[in-house]
C-alpha positions as CSV (number, residue, x, y, z in Angstrom):
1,X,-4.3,41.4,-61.4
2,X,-4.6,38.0,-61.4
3,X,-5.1,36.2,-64.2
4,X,-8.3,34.1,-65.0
5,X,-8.3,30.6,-65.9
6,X,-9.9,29.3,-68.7
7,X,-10.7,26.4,-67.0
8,X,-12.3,28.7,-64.5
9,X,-14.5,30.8,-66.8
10,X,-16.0,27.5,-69.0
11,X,-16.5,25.8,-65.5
12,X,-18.6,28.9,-64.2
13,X,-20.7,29.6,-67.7
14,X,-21.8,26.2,-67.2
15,X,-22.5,26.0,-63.6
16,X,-24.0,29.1,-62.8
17,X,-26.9,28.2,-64.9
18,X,-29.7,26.9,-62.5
19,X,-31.1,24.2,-64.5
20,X,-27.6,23.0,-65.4
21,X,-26.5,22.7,-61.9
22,X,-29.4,21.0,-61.0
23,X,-28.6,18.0,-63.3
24,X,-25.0,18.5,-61.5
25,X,-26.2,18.0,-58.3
26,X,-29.1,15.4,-58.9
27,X,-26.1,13.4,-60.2
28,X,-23.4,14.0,-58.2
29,X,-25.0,14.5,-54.6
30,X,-24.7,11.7,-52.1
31,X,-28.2,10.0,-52.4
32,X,-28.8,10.8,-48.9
33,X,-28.3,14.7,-49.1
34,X,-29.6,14.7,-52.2
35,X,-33.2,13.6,-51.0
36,X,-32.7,16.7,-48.2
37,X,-32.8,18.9,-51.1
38,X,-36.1,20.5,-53.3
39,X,-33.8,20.8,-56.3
40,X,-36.5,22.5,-58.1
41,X,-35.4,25.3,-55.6
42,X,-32.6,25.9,-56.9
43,X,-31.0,29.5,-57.0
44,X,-27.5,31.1,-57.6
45,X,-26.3,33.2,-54.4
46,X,-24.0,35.8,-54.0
47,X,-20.1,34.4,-53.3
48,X,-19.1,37.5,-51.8
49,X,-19.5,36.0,-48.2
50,X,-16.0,34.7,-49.1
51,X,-13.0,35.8,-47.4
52,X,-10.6,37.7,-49.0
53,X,-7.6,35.9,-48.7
54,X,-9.7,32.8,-50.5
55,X,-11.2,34.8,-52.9
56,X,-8.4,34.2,-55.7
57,X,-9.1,30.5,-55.4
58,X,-12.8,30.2,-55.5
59,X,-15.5,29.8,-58.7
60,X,-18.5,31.6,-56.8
61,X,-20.8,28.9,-57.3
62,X,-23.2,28.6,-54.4
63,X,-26.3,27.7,-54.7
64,X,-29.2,28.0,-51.8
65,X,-31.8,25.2,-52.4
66,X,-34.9,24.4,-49.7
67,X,-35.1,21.4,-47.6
68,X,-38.0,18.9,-49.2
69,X,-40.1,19.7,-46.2
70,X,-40.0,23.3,-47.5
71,X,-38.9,24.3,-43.5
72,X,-35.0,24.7,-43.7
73,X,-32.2,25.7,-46.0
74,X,-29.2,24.2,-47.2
75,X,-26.3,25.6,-49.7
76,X,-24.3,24.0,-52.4
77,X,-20.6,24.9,-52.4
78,X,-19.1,23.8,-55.7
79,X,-15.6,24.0,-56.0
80,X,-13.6,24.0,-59.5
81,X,-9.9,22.7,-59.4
82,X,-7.5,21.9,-62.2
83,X,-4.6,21.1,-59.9
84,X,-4.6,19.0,-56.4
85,X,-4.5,21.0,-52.9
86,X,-3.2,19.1,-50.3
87,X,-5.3,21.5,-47.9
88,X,-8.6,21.5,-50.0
89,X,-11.0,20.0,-47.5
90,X,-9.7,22.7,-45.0
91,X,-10.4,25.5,-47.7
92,X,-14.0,23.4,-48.4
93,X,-14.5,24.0,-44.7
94,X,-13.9,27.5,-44.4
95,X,-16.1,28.0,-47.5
96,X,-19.3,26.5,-45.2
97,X,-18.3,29.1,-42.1
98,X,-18.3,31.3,-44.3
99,X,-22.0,30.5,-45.9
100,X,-23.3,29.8,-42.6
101,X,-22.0,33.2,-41.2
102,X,-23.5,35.1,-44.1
103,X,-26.6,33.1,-43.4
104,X,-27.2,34.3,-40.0
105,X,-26.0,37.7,-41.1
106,X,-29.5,37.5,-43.1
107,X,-31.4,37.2,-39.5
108,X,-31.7,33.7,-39.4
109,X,-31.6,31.7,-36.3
110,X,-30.2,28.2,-37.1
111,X,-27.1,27.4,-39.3
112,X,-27.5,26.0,-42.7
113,X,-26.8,22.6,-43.9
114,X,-23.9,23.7,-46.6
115,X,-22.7,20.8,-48.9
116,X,-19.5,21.6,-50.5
117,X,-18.5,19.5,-53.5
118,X,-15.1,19.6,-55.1
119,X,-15.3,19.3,-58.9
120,X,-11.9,18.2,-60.3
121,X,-9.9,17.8,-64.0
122,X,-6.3,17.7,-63.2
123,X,-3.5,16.1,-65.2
124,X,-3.2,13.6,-62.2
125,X,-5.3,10.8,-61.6
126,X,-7.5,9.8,-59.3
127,X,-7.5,13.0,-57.0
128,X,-4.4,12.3,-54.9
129,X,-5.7,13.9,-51.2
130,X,-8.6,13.2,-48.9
131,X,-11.3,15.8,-48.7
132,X,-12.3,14.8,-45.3
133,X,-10.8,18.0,-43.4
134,X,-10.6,15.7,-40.5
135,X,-7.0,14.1,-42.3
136,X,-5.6,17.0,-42.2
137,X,-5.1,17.1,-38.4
138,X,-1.8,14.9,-37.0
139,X,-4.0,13.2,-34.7
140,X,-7.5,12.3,-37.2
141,X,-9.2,10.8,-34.1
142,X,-9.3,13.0,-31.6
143,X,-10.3,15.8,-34.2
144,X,-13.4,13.9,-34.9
145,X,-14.0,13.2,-31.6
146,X,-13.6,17.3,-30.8
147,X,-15.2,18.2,-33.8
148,X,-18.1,16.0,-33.8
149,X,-19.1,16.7,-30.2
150,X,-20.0,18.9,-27.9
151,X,-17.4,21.3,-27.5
152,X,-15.5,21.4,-23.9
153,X,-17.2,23.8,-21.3
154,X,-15.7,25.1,-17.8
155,X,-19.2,26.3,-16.3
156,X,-18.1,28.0,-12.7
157,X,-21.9,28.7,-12.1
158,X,-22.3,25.2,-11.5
159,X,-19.2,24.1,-9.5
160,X,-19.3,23.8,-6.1
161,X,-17.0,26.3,-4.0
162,X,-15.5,23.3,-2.3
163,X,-14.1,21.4,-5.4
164,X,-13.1,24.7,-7.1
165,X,-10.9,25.2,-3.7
166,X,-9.0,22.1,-5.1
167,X,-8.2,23.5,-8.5
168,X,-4.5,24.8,-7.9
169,X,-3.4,27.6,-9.5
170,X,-7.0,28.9,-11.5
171,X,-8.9,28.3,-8.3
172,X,-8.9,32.0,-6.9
173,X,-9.8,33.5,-10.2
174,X,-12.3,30.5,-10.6
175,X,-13.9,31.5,-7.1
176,X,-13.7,35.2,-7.3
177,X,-15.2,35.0,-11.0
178,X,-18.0,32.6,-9.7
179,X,-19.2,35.1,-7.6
180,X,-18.3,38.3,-8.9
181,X,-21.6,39.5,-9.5
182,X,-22.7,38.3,-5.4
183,X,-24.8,41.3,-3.8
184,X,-22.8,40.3,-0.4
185,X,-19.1,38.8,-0.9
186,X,-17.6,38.6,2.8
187,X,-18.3,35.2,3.2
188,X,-15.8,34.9,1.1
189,X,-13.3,36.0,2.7
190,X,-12.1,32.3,5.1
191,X,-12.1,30.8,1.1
192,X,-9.9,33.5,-0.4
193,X,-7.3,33.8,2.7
194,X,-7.4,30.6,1.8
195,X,-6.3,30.3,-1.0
196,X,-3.8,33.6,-1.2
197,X,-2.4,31.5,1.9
198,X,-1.1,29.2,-0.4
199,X,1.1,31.8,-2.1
200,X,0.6,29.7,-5.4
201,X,0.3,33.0,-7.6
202,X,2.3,36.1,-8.4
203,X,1.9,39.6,-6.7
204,X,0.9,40.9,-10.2
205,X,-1.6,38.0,-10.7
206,X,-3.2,39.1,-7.2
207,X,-3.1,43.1,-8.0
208,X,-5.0,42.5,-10.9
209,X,-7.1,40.0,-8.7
210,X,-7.5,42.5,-6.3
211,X,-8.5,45.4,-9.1
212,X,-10.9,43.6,-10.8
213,X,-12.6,42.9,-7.5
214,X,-12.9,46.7,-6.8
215,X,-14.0,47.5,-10.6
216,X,-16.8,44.9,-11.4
217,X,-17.8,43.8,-8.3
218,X,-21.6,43.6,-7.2
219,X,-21.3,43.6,-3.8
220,X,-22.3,47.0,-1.5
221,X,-18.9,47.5,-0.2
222,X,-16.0,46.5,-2.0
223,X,-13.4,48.3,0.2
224,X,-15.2,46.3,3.7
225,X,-14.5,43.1,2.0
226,X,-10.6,44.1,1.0
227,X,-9.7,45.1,3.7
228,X,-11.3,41.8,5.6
229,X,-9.1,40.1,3.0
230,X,-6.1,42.6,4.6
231,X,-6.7,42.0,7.7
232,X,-5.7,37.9,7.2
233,X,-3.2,38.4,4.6
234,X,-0.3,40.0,6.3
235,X,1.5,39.4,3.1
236,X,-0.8,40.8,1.0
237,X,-1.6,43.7,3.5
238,X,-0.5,46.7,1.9
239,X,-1.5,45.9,-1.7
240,X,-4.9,45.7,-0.9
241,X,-5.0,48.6,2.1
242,X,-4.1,50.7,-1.2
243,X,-6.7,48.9,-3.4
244,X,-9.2,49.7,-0.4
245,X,-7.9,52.9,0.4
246,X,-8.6,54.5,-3.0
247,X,-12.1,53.1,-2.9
248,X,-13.0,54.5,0.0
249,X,-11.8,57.6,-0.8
250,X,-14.2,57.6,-3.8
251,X,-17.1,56.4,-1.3
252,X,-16.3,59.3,0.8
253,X,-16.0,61.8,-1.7
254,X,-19.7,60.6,-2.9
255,X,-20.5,60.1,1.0
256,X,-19.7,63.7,1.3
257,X,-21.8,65.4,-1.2
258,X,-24.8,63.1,-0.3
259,X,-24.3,64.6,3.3
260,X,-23.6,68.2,1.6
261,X,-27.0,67.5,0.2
262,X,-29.1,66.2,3.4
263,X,-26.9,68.5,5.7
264,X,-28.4,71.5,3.2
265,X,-32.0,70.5,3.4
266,X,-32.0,70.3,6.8
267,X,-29.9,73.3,7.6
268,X,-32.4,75.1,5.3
269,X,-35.5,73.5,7.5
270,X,-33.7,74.9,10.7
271,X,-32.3,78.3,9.2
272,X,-35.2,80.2,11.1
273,X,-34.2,79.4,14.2
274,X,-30.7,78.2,14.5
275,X,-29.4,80.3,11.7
276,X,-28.6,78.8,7.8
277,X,-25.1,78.1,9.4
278,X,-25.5,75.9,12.2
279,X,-27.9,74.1,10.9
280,X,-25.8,73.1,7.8
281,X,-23.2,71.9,10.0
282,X,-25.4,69.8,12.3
283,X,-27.2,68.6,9.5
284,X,-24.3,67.5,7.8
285,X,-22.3,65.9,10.8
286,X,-25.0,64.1,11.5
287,X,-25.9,62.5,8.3
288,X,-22.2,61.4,7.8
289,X,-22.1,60.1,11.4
290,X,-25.0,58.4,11.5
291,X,-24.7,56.7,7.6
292,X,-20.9,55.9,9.0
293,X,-22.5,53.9,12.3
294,X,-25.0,52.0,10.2
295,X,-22.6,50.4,7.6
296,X,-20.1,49.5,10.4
297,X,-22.7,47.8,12.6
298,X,-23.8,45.8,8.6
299,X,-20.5,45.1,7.6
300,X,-19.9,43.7,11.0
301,X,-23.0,41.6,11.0
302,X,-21.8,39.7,7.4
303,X,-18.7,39.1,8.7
304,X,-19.5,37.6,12.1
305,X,-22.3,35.4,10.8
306,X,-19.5,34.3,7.8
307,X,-17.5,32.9,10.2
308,X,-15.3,35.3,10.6
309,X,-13.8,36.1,14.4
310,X,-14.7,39.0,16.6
311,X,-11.0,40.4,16.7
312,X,-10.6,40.8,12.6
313,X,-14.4,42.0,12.5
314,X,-13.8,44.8,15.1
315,X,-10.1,45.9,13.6
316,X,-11.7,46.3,10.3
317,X,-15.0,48.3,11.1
318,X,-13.8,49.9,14.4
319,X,-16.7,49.1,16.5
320,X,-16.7,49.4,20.0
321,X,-16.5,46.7,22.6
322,X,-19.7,47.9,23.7
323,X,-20.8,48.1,20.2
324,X,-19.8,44.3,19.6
325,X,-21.6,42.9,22.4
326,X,-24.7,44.6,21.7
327,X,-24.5,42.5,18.2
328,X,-24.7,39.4,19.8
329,X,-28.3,40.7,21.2
């Protein structure tokens, strides 16, 4: 067990009493902060919000005191230390996550003001390191620019399809990621030949592409718009005939016992006069057929008004010649 320091135990029987850490404070806060605080407030919280790994270095003072508006909280981290830490201010810091973390763990809303104050005895004088955290880092400036700021945001909602095309190597998962969640993603399909044109990413990169495409994809009919994406992509052909493959296998597998179903009801409607047989068979044969002729004749519509040409649109759905001229009427 690690053994406490005297200078530890006398600095805590003073500090945790309330009234004596309210003379602390009134004297040793920034005037500014200070006239934040209600110090008549004042109460002794729980330190046990502190990480583990800090916890042999810590006094467990913290104090929760209410704004002088009476609308808002702040905390008082005091920190004992008989010896200099180069990395104090970075430990300070950590002790206000932490506060503000066990804050919100209350059910609050807003983040605390926590005011952490280093109190300090050593043998050396004057306190040899900074405690602004921001030293710390090799390059002071640009961490206060970072950390003072609004943090750095890549928003794909908001980017237009066009300048995401021009983003190299994170466009495809930028435009596929955009509009993952699209009821309708053949149009699509010109951008992403595209881009998979440009051979700028490895076949693993695309698989996965490819997979997440069929997994958390919105749109209707995942396997129509992969194998649209096939059907340009010579390279890329097989990979995603296999990707498309096994989804429509699961569509027909759930085609088939929707049909099962509908092919029963109606087989059951004509079993007086046809027999329970034949109508089970008609029934079902038909629903299949005639659910298989509708989502061609769809699939082909979204892909022809996408700009996507006659020849690819009737090698993917199979349609007819007489089939495709009767969609231009």
């Amino acid at each position: 067990m690690k053994r406490i320091s005297p200078h530890d135990t006398v600095f805590k029987q003073f500090l945790a009493n309330p009234e004596t850490a309210q003379d602390f404070l009134s004297i040793h806060l920034p005037g500014a902060l200070r006239d934040l605080c209600d110090l008549s407030t004042l109460r002794l919280e729980s330190g046990s919000f502190i990480e583990p790994d800090l916890r042999p270095h810590y006094s467990d003072i913290l104090y929760g005191v209410s704004t002088s508006g009476g609308d808002g909280y702040i905390y008082c981290v005091i920190e004992h230390q008989s010896t200099p830490d180069r990395l104090m201010a970075f430990r300070l810091m950590r002790y206000c996550l932490a506060a503000m973390q066990s804050h919100l763990d209350k059910g609050h809303r807003q983040l605390p003001l926590v005011i952490p104050l280093l109190f300090y005895h050593g043998s050396r004088s004057p306190y040899p390191f900074s405690t602004c955290w921001l030293d710390l880092f090799d390059h002071p400036e640009g961490a206060g620019q970072l950390y003072s700021g609004s943090f750095p945001l890549v928003d794909v909602t908001v980017l237009s399809d066009d300048e995401i095309m021009q983003h190299k190597r994170i466009a495809l998962l930028e435009l596929v990621q955009k509009h993952i969640r699209q009821k309708d993603m053949l149009e699509l399909v010109p951008k992403l030949v595209a881009l998979m044109g440009m051979e700028l990413w490895t076949n693993e990169q695309i698989g996965a592409l490819l997979n997440y495409i069929s997994l958390a994809s919105d749109t209707a009919k995942p396997e129509e718009l992969l194998r649209a994406v096939a059907a340009a992509s010579p390279k890329y052909e097989e990979m995603v005939m296999t990707i498309a493959e096994r989804l429509e296998q699961k569509g027909l597998e759930k085609g088939l016992k929707q049909g099962l179903k509908q092919g029963l009801e109606q087989g059951l409607e004509q079993g007086l006069e046809q027999g329970l047989e034949q109508g089970l068979e008609q029934g079902l044969e038909q629903g299949l057929e005639q659910g298989r002729q509708k989502e061609r004749r769809e699939v082909a519509m979204k892909m022809l008004s996408g700009g996507i040409d006659p020849a690819t649109v009737k090698a993917v759905t199979g349609l007819s010649d007489l089939e495709m001229t009767r969609l231009h009427h």
